[in-house]
N, C-alpha and C positions, 0 to 999 in steps of 0.2 A: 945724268951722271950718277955715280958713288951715293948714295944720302937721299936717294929720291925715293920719295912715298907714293907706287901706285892705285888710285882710288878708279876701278872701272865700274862703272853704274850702266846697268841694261835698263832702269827703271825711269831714270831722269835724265834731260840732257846737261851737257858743261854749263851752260850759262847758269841753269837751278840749283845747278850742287854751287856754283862760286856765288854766286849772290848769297845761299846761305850759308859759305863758308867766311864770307866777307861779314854779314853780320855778326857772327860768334865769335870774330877773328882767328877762326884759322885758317887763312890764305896765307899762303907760303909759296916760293919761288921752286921748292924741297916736294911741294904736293903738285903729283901729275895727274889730273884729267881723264877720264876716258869713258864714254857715253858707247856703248858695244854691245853685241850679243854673239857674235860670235866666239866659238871657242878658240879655234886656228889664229885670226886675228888678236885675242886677248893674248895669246902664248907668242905672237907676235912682239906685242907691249912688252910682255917680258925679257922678253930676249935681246930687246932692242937697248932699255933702260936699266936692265939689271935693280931691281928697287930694292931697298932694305925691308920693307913692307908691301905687303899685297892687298887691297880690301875688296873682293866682288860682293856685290850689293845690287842684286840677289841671287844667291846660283839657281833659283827655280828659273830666269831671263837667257840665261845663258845657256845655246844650243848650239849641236853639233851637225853637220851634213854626213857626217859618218857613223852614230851612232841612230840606231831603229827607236821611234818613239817619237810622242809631239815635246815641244818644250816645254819645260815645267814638270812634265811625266817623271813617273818614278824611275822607266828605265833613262832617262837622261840624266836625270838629276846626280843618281849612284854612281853614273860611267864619268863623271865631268867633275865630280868630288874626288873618284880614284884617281885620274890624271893628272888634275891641281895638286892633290896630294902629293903624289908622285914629280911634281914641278918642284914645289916646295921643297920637298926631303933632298930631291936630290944637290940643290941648288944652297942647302942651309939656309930656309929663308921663310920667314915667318907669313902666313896667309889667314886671314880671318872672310872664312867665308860665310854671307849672311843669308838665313833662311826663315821665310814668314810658315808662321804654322796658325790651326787656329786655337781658338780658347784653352780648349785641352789637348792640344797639340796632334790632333787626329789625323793631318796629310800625311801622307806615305813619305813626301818625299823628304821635308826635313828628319823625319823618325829614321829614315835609310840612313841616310848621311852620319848619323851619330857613331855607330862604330868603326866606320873610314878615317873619322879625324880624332884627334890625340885629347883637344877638349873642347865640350862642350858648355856654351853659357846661354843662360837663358833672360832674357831683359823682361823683367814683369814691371806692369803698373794698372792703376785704373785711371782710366779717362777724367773722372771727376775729383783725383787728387793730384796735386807736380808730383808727390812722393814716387821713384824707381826702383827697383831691387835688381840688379847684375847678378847671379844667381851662379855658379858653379857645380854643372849637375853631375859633369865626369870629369877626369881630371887625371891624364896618365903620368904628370907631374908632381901631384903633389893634393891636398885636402880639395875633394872632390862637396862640402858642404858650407865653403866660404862662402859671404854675400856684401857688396859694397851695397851703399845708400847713396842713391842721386836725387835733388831735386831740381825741375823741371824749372827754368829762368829762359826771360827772356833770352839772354845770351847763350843758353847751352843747358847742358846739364852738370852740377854743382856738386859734389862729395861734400853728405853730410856727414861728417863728423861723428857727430854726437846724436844719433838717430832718435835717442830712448824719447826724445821730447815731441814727434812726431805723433805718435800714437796714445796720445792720453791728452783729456783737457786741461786747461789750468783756466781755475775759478776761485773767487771771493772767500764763498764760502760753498760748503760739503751739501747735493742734495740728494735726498731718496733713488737707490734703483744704479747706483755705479760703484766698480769695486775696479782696484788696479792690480795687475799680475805682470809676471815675468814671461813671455816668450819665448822662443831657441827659434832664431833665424840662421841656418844653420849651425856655425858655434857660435853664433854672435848672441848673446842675451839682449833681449828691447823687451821695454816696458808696453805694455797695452792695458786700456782701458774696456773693459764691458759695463753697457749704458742698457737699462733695463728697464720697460714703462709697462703695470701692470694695471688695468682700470676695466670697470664695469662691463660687461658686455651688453653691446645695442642690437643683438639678433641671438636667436637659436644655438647656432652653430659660431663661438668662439673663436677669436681672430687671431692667426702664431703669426708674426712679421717676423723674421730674422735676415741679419746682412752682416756679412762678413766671417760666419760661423757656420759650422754645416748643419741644417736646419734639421733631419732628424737625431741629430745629437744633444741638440738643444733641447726635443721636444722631450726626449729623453730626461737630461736631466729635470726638466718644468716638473714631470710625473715622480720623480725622484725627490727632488725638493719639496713638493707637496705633502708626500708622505711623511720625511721627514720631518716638517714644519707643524706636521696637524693642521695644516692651515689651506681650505679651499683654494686652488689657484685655477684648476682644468674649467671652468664654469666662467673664466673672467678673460679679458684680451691682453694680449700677454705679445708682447714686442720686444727683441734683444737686438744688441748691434753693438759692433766695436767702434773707435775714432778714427776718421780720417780715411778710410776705407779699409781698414788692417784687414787680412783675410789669415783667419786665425783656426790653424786646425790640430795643432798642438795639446793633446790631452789633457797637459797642466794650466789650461788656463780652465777647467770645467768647475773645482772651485766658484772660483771667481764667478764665472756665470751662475751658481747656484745662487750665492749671496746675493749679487745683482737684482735676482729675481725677489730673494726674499729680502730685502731691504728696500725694493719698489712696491713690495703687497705690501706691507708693516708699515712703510712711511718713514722709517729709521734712518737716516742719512749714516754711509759709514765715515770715521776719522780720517783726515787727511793723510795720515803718517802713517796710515792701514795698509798691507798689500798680501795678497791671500797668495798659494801655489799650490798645485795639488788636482790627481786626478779623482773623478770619483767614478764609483762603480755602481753599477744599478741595485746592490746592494744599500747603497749609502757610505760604503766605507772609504776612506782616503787613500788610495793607492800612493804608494811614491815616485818622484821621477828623477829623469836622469837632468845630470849638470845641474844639482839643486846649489854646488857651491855658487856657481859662477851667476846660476839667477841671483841668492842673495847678497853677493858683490854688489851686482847692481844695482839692486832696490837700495842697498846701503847708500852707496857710493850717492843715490839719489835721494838721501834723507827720506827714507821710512825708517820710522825706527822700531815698529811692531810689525814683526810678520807672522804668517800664520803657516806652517807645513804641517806636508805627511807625518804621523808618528814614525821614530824610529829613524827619521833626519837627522836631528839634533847631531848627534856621532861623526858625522861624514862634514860637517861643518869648522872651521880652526875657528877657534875661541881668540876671542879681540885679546888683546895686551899692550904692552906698552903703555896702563892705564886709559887707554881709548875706548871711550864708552859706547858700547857695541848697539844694536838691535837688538830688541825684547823679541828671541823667537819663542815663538808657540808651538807646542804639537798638538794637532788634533786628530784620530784617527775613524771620527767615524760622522757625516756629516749635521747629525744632531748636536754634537758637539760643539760643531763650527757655528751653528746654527745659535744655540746655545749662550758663544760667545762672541754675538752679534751686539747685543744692548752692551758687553763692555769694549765693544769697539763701534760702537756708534758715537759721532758728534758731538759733542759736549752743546746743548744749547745754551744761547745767551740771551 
């Protein structure tokens, strides 16, 4: 009747999806069933239950006897998106059709499907964190670079909240080789951490490990920081990574990676209440970026109360009042500077 959610899976049968619908709890008397591949038949379901919702899972399963192509093909997959669509529209009635792609989304056939339908989301994660990102890459409704946060629970997946806490460690005490920055997941600001282990080299040929950053950016800055520093680093093994798996391609956190790097060779732990933004340029210079307020919102908002920017920030930032005592921002604009003013934001030892 009226209120029914149909759920048709070509991939798995009824009993799989309700048993794991039973442990997350959501069985409902409201969600229909349907284990299918055919087209005809599905548009059957529809017609029969009229549902307020539609999920197929996955349209690459779902084939036609009328349309040329094997199933999965890119010519099926396009002609079976346009008809659903065409079901949906004409019917007012909401469809989320799901499509596996791989890493870099390289199949033809979800790539087709993207401008047949109105929006598209993209579910990222890594295997070896719960952490989930819902991602909004188009959007003929409305902000096409929103992202929700899920973590991975037994019971389901869990909206976090308050994400910034995910990506950065929390420790006793401050040690060499980590600096904390701000992000832009799409407009959302989150905190990230870069974890930087610089140590002698045991061969010839000098070891880059990096995870979670794009490795000739990093290697870039390693040659760029060095110069800057005066201080040997291409000669020594040289490891960078973010927490928790963050996969960080955001120019403003390149900062941050430089310090990382040189607060791991020097030994220099930085201040807890430290957090850098800022891109750099193979120059050395600190480029600025965008949505610097809304990063330092949130550093704020997360008790730092020293940050370090672009020069030529400061301006574009509102001044605390109210007598609320603000964050000690910095400008720095060239990375020697930053560099520079390392040892007064390093650690206080005790």
């Amino acid at each position: 009747g009226r209120g029914a959610v149909l759920y048709v899976s070509g991939e798995e049968s009824v009993e799989q999806i309700g048993v794991r619908a039973r442990r997350i709890g959501a069985d409902s008397e409201s969600l229909l069933l349907a284990d299918e591949n055919d087209l005809a038949t599905l548009l059957g379901h529809i017609e029969e239950h009229d549902p307020v919702l539609v999920v197929v899972d996955s349209v690459q399963t779902i084939a036609s006897a009328d349309i040329d192509g094997r199933a999965g093909g890119m010519t099926q997959v396009v002609e079976i998106t346009s008809v659903l669509s065409r079901v949906a529209k004409s019917r007012r009635m909401p469809m989320l059709l799901i499509g596996q792609s791989t890493k870099d989304s390289s199949i033809a056939g979800p790539r087709a499907m993207e401008h047949l339908v109105d929006t598209v989301l993209t579910f990222e994660g890594d295997r070896h964190t719960s952490l989930r990102l819902l991602r909004a890459v188009k959007n003929r409704y409305g902000p096409a670079d929103e992202i929700v946060c899920f973590e991975q629970a037994d019971d389901g997946l869990r909206e976090v909240v308050d994400a910034s806490d995910l990506w950065r460690e929390h420790r006793e005490r401050p040690v060499p080789g980590t600096c904390v920055t701000v992000t832009m997941e799409g407009r959302r600001p989150m905190l990230a951490e870069v974890q930087s282990l610089v140590t002698e080299a045991t061969n010839p040929n000098p070891r880059r490990g990096v995870s979670g950053l794009d490795t000739s950016r990093v290697n870039m800055l390693v040659a760029v920081t060095e110069r800057c520093s005066r201080r040997r680093i291409s000669d020594r093994d040289v490891f960078v990574a973010t927490v928790a798996g963050a996969k960080l391609s955001d120019p403003a956190v390149d900062l941050a990676v430089c310090l990382a790097i040189a607060s791991a060779a020097t030994g220099t732990p930085m201040a807890p209440d430290v957090l850098v933004i800022g891109e750099v340029a193979l120059s050395g210079d600190i480029r600025p970026v965008p949505f610097l307020q809304q990063r330092v919102a949130e550093a704020t908002r997360l008790g730092y109360s020293r940050i370090v920017v672009p020069r030529g920030s400061k301006g574009s930032l509102p001044r605390s009042g109210n007598g609320i005592e603000g964050p000690r921002v910095t400008e720095v604009h060239h990375l020697e500077d930053a560099l520079g003013q390392l040892r007064h934001l390093a650690a206080v030892s005790r």
